[in-house]
Structure formats: C-alpha cells, structure tokens
Backbone bond lengths (Angstrom), bond angles and torsions (degrees), N, CA, C in turn:
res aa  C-N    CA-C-N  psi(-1)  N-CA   C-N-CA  omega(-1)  CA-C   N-CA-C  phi
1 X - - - 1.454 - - 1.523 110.02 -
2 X 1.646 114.66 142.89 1.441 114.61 178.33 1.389 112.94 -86.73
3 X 1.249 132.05 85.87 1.043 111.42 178.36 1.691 134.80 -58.50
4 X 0.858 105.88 -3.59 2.178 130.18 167.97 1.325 95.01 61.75
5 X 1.440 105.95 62.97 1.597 127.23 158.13 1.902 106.67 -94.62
6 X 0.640 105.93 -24.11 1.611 105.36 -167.24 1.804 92.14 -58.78
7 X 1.545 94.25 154.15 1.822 121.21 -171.19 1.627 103.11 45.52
8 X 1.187 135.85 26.53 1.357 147.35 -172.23 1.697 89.93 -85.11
9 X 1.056 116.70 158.26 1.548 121.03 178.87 2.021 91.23 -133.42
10 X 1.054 118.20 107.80 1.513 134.36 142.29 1.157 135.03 -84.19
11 X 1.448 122.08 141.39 1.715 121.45 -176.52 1.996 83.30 -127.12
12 X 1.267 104.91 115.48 1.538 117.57 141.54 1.220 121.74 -111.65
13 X 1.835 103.72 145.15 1.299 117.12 -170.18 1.916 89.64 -97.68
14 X 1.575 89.81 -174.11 1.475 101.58 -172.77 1.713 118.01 8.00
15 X 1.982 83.15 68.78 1.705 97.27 167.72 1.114 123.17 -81.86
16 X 1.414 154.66 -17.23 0.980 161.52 -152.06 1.376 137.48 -68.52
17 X 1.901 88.88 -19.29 1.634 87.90 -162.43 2.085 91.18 -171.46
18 X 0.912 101.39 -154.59 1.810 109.57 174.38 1.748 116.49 16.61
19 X 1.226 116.98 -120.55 1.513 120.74 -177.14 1.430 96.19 -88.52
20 X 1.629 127.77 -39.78 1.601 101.72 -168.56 1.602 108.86 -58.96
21 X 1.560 119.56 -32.08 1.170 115.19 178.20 1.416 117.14 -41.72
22 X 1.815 88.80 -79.01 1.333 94.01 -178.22 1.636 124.36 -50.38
23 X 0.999 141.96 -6.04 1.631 146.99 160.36 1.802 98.80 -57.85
24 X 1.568 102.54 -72.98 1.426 111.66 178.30 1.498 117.93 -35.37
25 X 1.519 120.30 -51.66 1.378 116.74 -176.19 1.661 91.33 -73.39
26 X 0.648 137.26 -63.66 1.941 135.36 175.98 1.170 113.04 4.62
27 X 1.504 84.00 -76.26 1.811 102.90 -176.87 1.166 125.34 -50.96
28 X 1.524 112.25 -58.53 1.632 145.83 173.17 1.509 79.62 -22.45
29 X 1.255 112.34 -85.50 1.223 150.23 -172.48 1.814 124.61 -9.55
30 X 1.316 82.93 -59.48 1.731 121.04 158.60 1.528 117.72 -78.19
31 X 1.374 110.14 10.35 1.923 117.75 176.43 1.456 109.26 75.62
32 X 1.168 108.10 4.86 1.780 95.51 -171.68 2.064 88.38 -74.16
33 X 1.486 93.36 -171.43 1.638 121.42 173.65 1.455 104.48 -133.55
34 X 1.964 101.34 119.29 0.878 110.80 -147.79 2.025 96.77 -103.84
35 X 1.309 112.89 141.51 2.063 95.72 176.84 1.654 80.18 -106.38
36 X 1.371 111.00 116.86 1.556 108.12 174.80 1.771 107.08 -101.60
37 X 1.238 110.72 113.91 1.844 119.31 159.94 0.866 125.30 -109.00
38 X 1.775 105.73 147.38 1.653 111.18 -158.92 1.945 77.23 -164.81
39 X 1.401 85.38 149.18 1.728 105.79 -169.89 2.054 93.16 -84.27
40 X 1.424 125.75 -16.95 1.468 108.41 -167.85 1.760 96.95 -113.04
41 X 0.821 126.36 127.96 1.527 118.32 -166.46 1.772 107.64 -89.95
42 X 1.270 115.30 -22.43 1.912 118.28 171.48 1.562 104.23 -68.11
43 X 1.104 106.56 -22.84 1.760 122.43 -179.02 1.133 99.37 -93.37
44 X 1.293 149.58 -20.43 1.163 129.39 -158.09 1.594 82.80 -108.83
45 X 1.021 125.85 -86.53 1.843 139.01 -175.81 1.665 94.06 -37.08
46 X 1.345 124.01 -0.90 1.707 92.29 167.59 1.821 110.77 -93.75
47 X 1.741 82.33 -33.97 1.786 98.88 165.78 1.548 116.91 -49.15
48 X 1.211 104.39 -65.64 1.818 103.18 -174.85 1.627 114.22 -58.97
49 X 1.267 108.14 -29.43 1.639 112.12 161.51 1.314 123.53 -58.88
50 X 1.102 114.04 -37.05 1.730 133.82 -174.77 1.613 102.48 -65.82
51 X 1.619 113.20 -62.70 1.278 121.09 -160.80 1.566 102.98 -89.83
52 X 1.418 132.90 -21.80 1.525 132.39 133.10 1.359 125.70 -10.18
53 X 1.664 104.22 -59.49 1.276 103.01 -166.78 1.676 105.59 -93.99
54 X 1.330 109.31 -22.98 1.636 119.01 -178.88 1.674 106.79 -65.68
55 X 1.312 120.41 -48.62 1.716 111.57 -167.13 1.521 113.08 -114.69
56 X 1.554 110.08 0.38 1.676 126.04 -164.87 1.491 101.49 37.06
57 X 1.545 113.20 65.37 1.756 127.53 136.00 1.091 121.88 -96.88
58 X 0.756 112.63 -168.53 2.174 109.58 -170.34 1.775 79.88 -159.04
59 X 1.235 101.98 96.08 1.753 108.57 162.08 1.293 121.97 -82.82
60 X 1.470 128.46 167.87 1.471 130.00 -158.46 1.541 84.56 -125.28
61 X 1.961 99.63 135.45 1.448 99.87 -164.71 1.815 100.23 -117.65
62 X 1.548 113.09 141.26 1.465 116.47 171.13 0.852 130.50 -92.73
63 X 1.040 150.78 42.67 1.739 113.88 -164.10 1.270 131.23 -28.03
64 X 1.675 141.77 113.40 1.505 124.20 -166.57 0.882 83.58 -144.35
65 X 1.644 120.13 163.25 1.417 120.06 136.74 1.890 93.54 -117.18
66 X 1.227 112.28 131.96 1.729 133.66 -172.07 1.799 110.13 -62.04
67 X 1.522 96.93 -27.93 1.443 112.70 -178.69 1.740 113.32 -70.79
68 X 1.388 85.17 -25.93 1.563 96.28 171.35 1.531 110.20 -89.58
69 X 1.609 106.99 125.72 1.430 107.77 167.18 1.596 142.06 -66.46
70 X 1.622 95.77 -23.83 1.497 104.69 144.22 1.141 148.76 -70.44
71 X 1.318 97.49 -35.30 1.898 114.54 156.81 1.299 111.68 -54.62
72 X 1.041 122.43 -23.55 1.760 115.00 -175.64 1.340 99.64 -99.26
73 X 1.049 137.43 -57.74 1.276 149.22 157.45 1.683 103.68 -24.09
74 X 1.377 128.55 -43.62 1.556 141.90 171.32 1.645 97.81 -61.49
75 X 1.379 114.07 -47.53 1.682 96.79 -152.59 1.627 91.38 -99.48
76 X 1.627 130.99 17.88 1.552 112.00 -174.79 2.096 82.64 -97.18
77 X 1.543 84.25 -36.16 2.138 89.23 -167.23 1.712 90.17 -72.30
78 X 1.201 153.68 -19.17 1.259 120.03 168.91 1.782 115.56 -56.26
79 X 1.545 95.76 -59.98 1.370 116.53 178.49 1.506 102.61 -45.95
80 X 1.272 148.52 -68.98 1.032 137.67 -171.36 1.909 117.44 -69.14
81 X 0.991 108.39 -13.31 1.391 120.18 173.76 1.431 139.43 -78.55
82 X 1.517 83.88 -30.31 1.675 113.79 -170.75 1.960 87.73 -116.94
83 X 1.420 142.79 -44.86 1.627 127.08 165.68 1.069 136.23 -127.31
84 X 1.301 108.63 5.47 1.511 123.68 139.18 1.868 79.23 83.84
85 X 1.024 136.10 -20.34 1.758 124.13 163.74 1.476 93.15 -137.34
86 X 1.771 99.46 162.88 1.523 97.37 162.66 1.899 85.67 -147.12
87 X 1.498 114.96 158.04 1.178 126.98 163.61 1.434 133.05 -88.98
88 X 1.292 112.64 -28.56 1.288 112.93 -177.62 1.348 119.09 -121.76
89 X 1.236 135.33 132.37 1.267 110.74 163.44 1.739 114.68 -126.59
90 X 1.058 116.72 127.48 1.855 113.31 169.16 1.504 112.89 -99.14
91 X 1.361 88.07 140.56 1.832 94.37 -168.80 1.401 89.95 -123.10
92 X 1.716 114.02 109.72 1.331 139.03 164.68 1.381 131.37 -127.44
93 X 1.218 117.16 145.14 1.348 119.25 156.14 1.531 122.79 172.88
94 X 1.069 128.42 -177.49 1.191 141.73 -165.67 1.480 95.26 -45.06
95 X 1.538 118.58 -178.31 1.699 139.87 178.17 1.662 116.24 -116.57
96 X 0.905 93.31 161.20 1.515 98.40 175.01 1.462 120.00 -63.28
97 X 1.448 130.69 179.92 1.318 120.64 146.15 1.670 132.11 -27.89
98 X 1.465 131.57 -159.38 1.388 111.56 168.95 2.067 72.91 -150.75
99 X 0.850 119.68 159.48 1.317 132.25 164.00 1.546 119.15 155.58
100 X 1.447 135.85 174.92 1.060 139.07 178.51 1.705 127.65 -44.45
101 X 1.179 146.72 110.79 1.556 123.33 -150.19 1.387 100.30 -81.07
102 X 1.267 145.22 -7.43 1.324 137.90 -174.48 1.544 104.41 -95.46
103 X 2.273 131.42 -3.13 0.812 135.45 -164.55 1.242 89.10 -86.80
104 X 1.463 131.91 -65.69 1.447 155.23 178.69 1.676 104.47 -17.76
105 X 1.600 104.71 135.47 1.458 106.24 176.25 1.585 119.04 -112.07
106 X 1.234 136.02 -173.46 1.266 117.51 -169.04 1.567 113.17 -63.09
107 X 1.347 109.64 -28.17 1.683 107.81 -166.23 1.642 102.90 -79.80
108 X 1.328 116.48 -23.06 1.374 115.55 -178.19 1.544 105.57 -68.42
109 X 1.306 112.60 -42.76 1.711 116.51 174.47 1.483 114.63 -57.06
110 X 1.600 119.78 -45.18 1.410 116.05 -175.40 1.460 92.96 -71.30
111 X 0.874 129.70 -77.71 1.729 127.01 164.31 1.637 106.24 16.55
112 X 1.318 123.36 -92.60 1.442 150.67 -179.79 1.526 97.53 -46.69
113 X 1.479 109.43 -76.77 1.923 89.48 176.68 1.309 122.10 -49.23
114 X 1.414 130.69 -22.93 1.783 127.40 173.39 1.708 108.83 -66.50
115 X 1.069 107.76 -39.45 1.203 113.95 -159.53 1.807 88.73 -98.32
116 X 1.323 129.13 -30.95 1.895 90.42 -179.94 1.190 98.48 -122.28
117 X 1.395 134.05 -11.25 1.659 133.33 -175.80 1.668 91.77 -101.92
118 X 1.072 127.78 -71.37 1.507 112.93 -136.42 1.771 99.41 -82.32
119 X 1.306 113.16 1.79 1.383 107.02 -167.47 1.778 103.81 -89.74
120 X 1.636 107.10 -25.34 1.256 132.68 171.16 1.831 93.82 -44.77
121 X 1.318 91.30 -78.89 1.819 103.45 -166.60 1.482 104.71 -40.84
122 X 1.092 114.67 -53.19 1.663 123.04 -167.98 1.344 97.28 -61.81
123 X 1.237 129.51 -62.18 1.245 133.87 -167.73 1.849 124.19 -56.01
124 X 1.331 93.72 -48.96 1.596 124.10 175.30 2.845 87.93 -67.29
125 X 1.107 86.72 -71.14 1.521 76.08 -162.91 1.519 109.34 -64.49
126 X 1.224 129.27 12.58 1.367 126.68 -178.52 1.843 97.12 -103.99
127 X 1.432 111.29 -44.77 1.821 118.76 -161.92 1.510 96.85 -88.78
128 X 1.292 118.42 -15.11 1.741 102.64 -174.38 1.178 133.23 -79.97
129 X 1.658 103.58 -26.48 1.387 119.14 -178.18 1.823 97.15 -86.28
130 X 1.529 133.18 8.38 1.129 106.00 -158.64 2.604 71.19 -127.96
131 X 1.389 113.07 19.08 1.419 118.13 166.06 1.222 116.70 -87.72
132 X 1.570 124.14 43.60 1.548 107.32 -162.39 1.850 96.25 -90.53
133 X 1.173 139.66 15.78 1.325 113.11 129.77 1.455 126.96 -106.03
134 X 1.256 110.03 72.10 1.645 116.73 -163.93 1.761 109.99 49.61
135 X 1.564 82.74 178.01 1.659 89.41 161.82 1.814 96.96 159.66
136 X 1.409 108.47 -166.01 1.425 116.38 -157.64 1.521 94.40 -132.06
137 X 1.846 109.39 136.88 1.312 110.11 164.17 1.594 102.93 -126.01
138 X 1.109 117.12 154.69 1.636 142.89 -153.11 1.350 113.95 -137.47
139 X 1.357 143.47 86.79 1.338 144.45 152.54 1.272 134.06 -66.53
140 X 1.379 128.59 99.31 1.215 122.38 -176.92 1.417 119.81 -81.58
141 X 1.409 122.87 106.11 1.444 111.68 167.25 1.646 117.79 -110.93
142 X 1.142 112.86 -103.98 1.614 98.16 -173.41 2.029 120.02 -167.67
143 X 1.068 109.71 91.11 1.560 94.22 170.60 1.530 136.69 37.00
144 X 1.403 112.77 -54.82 1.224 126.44 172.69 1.422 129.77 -79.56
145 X 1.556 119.99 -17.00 1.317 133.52 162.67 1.246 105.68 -56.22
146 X 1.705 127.02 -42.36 1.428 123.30 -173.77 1.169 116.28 -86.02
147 X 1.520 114.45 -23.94 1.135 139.70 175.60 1.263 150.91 -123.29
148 X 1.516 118.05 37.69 1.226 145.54 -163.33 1.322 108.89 -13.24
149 X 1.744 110.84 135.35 1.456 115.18 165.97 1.520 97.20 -130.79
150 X 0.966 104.80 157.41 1.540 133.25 -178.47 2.041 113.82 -58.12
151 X 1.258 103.99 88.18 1.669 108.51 -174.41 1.361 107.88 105.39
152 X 1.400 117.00 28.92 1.472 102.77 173.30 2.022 76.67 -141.20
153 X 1.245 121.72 70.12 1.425 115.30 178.23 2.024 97.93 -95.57
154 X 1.331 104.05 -30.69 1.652 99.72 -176.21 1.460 108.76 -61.53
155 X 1.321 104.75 -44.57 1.790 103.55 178.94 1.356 104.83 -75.39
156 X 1.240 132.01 -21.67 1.226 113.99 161.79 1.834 154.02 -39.20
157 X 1.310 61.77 -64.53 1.390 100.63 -177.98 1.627 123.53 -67.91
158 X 1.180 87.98 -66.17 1.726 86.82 143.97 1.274 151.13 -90.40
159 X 1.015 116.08 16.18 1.679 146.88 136.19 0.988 114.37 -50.28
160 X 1.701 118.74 -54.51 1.223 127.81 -173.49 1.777 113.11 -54.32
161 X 1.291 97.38 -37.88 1.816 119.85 -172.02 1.606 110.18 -57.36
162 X 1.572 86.73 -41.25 1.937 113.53 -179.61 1.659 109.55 -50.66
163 X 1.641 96.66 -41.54 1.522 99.15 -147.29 1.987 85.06 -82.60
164 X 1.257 115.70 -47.26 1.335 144.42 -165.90 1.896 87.17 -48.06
165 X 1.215 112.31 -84.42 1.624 122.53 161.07 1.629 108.15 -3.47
166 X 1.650 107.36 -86.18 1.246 110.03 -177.58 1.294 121.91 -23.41
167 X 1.549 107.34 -68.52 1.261 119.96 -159.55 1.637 108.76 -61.53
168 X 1.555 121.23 -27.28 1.353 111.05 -168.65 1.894 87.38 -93.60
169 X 1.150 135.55 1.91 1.648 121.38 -176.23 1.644 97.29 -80.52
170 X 1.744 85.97 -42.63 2.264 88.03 -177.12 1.501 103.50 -46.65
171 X 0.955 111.28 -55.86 1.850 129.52 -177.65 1.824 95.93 -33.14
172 X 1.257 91.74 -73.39 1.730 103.48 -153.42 1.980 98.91 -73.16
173 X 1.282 122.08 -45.86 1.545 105.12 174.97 1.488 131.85 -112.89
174 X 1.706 98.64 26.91 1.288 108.74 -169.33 1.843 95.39 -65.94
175 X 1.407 130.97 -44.49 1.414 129.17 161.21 1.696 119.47 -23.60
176 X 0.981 93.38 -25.07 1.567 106.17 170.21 1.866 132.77 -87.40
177 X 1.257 71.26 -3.51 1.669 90.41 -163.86 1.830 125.02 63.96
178 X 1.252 111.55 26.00 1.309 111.95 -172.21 1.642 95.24 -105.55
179 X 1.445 122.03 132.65 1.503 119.16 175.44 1.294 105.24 -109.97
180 X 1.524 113.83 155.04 1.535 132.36 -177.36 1.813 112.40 -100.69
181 X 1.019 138.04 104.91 1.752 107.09 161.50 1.683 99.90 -140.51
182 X 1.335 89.00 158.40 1.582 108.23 170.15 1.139 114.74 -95.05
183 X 1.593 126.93 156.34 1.334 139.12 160.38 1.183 114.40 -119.43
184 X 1.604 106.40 138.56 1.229 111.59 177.65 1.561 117.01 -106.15
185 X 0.968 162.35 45.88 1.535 166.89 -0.69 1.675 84.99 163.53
186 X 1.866 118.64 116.65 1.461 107.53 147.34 1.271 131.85 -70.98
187 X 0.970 106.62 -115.06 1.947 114.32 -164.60 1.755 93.03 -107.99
188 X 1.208 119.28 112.46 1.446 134.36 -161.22 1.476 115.11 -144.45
189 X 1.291 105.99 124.79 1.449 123.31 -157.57 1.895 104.02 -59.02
190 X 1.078 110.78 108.11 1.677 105.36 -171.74 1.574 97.42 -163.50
191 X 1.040 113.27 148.82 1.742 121.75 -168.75 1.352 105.86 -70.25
192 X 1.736 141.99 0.33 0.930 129.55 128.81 1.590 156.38 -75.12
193 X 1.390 93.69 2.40 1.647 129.21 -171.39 1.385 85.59 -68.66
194 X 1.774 135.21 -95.42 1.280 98.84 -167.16 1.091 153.29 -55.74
195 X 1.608 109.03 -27.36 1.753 109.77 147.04 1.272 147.56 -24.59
196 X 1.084 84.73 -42.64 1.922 108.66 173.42 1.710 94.99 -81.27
197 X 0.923 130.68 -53.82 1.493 131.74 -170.65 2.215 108.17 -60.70
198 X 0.915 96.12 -47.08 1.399 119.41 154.86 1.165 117.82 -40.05
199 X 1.362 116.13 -65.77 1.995 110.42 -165.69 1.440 104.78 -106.88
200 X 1.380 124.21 15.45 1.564 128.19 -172.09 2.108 102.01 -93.39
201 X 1.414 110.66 -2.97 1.467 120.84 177.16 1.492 102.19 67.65
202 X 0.733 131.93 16.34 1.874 132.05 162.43 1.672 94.11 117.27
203 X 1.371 145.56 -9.04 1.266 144.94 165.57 1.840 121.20 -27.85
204 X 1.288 113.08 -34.89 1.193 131.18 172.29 1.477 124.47 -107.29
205 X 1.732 114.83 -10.80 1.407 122.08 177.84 2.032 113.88 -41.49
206 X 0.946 118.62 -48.60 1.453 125.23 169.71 1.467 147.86 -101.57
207 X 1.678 91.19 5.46 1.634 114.97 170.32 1.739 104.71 -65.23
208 X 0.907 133.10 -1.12 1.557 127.90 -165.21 2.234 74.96 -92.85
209 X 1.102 132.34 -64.85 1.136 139.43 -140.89 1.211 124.08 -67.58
210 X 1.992 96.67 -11.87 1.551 130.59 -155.72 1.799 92.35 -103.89
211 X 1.503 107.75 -1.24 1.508 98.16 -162.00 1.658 102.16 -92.97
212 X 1.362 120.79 120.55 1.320 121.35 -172.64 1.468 102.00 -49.80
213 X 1.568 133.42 -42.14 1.355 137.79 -152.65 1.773 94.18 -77.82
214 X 1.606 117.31 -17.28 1.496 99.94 -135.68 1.639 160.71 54.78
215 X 1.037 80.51 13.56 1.577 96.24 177.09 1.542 118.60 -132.59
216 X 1.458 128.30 164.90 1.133 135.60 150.02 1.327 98.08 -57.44
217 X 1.446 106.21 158.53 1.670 112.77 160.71 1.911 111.49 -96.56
218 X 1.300 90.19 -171.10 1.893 93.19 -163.26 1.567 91.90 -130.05
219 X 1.377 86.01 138.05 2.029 88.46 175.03 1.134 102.89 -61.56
220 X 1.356 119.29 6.19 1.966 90.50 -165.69 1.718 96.82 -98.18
221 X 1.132 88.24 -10.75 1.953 98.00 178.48 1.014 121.89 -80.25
222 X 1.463 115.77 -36.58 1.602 122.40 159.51 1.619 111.05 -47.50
223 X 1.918 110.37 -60.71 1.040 107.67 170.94 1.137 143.95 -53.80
224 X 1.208 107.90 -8.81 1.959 108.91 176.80 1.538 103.71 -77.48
225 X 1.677 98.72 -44.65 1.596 91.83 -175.64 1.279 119.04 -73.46
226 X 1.003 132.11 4.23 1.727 145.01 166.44 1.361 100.39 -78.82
227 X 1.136 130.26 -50.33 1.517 133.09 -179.14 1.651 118.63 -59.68
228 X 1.628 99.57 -34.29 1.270 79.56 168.78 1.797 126.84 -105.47
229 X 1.225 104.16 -6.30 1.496 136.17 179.16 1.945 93.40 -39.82
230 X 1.663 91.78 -59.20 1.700 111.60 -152.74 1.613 93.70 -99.13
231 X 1.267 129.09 -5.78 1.464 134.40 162.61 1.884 114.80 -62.87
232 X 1.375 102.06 148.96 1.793 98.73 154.52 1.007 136.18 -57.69
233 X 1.272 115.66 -16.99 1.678 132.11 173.07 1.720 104.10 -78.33
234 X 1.379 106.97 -27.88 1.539 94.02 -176.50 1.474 121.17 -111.44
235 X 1.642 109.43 14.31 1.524 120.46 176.46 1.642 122.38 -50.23
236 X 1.138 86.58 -15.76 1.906 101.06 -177.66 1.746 105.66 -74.87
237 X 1.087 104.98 -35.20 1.404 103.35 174.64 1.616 134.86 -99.70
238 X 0.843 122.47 121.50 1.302 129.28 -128.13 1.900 109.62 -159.47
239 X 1.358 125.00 140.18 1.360 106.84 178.95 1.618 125.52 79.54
240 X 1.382 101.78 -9.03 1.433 117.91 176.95 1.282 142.01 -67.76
241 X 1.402 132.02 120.26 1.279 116.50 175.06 1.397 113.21 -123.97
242 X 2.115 117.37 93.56 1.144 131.18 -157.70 1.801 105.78 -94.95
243 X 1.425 112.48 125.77 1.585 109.52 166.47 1.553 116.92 -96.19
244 X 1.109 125.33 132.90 1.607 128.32 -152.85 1.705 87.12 -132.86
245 X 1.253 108.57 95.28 1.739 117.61 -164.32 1.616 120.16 -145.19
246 X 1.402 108.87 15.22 1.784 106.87 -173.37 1.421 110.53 66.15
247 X 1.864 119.39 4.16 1.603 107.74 -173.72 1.201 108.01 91.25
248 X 1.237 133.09 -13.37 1.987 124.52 164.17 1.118 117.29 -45.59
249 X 1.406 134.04 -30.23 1.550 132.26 165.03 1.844 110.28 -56.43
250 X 1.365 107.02 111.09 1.127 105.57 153.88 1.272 144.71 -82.15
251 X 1.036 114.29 -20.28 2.013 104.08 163.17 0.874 101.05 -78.10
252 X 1.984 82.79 177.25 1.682 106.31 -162.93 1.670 105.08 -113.66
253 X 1.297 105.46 28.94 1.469 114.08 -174.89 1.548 109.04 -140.34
C-alpha cells in the first residue's frame, strides 16, 4: 500500500536508536525526508548512516536535546529554514527516572515535565504553524500512562498531560487538517527495555507472560502504525489515544 508519504518532510525526535529509529527508517522508507534528532551526535550519525544506506534517503541531522527549549526551538528553525513546510512530526524520547513518586523532589518533577510535557508544547507550537498543507503529529509515550505501574509515576503523569494536550490540539486544528494521536507502546524490544526491566524492582518481572501475543513487541510495529497515523490514509483518525501492546492492556476502554 502507498501510503503518499513520498516528498513529505518529517522531523523525529529521539532518532538514534529504538522506535524513534525505527519510525525514521519507516518513513525514509515510504520516500518521505526525514530531520532526524537525537541528544548524542556519534549515535545519531551512525543512525543516519545506517538508514542512508538501508532506503537511499539522505536525512537532515540535529543535534538536540528536546528538554532544552532552545534545542527545540533549533530543530523547528532548521526544518523551516532548510523547507519552509514539514508534514510530520514524532515527538519521542527517552523517560524519566523510575522510583517511588512521593521520593521525587521538586526539581526532579520540573525535570520530567521538560523532558515529556513541555517539549510536546514547544515542539507541537513551533512545527504546526510551519503544516500549511496539513499533516500528522504522533506522540510516543508508553503503556504505563494507561496503565500505571508502581515507580514509573514521573512518566506518568506527565504523559498523562501529553495524552490530555493531544486530544484538545485535534479539537483546535483539526480544521486544518492536521491530526494529533498518542501511542501507548508495551514492552518492546529496544536497548532500553532491559533497563527498564532492571530498575522497575521486579514490577515488570512477569508482564512478558501476561502478553496474550507472547511476545515483546518490535519497534518496527510501532513504526508502521506511525506511518500510517501521520499518512493521508490515516487523516481520519485523529484525537486518539492508541496502546500497541500484544493485548496486556486489560480494559475495555
């Protein structure tokens, strides 16, 4: 299927490695032009080399870190500097700490909102005004926002803000034709998966067993559904907050 990504201009954040990668090669993939940012730049240039040689695109590289308000502010003025529109944008990256939420002190909280709420806003109010032929935005957060586990309250919580956000941007520029949705991503094979499995104190030790599919999931599965989320084929959907988990979510809402 075409999804009518080709000459599309995308900006993904935390390209470097895990699902932002795999999104980036997606797209690439699908002909778009990809602006790939990532806060470590030996990590980033091994990625854009990688997916270079995988789809023959030539992606546009950032250095950012998203937590920084200038850094975001850096990667909306490349994009608008260098194509004057872009269509897609994915807003990713790493998580907060993991620990008790009543342990956490105020700076650890402003911390966590820079890095998963306010980087959203910055990111989302810098790329939207530059969608004037529509386009699709994509938030990646994580399983546990819908489904709380015990020491992941910072990503929560402001996750929660993410998802809350989305839904009122569909509201306010869906007239525009630009759609908003979140993802909620389970337990997915990415070089932070055992880490997280690691510092969660056994909270996640038997969630692999709980997964109807049996398996971890694969960034590249996340990434398809990003492709079509932020595609013309997927403009209809809009307002969404989708969990992509093998079925580990138990409600029916």
């Amino acid at each position: 299927m075409d999804l009518g990504l080709k000459d599309k201009i995308a900006i993904v954040n935390g390209a470097s490695q895990g699902i932002g990668y795999a999104i980036a090669h997606t797209l690439a993939s699908e002909g778009a032009t990809v602006i790939m940012a990532a806060r470590r730049e030996p990590a980033l240039k091994a990625a854009a080399e990688r997916l270079q040689q995988e789809t023959r695109s030539t992606p546009v590289l950032v250095t950012a870190d998203i937590r920084s308000r200038d850094d975001c502010a850096r990667i909306c003025k490349t994009a608008a500097d260098k194509f004057g529109v872009v269509d897609v944008l994915v807003n990713n990256d790493g998580a907060p700490p993991i620990g008790l939420a009543l342990d956490f002190d105020d700076a650890a909280w402003g911390k966590a909102i820079e890095q998963n709420l306010m980087s959203v806003v910055r990111m989302c109010r810098g790329v939207v005004p530059l969608m004037s032929r529509g386009g699709g935005v994509v938030n990646i957060t994580a399983l546990s926002t819908l489904q709380p586990i015990a020491g992941f309250a910072l990503s929560v919580a402001t996750w929660a803000g993410v998802i809350a956000l989305a839904k009122t941007l569909s509201i306010e520029h869906g007239p525009k034709d630009i759609n908003f949705n979140t993802l909620c991503p389970g337990l997915t094979e990415t070089p932070r998966l055992q880490k997280v499995i690691d510092q969660s104190a056994g909270a996640m030790d038997n969630m692999k067993a709980e997964i109807p599919l049996g398996r971890y999931g694969k960034a590249e599965e996340v990434a398809a559904l990003v492709a079509l989320l932020v595609s013309p084929r997927g403009r209809y959907i809009t307002g969404t907050t989708i969990n992509i988990d093998g079925g580990l979510r138990k409600s029916v809402l």
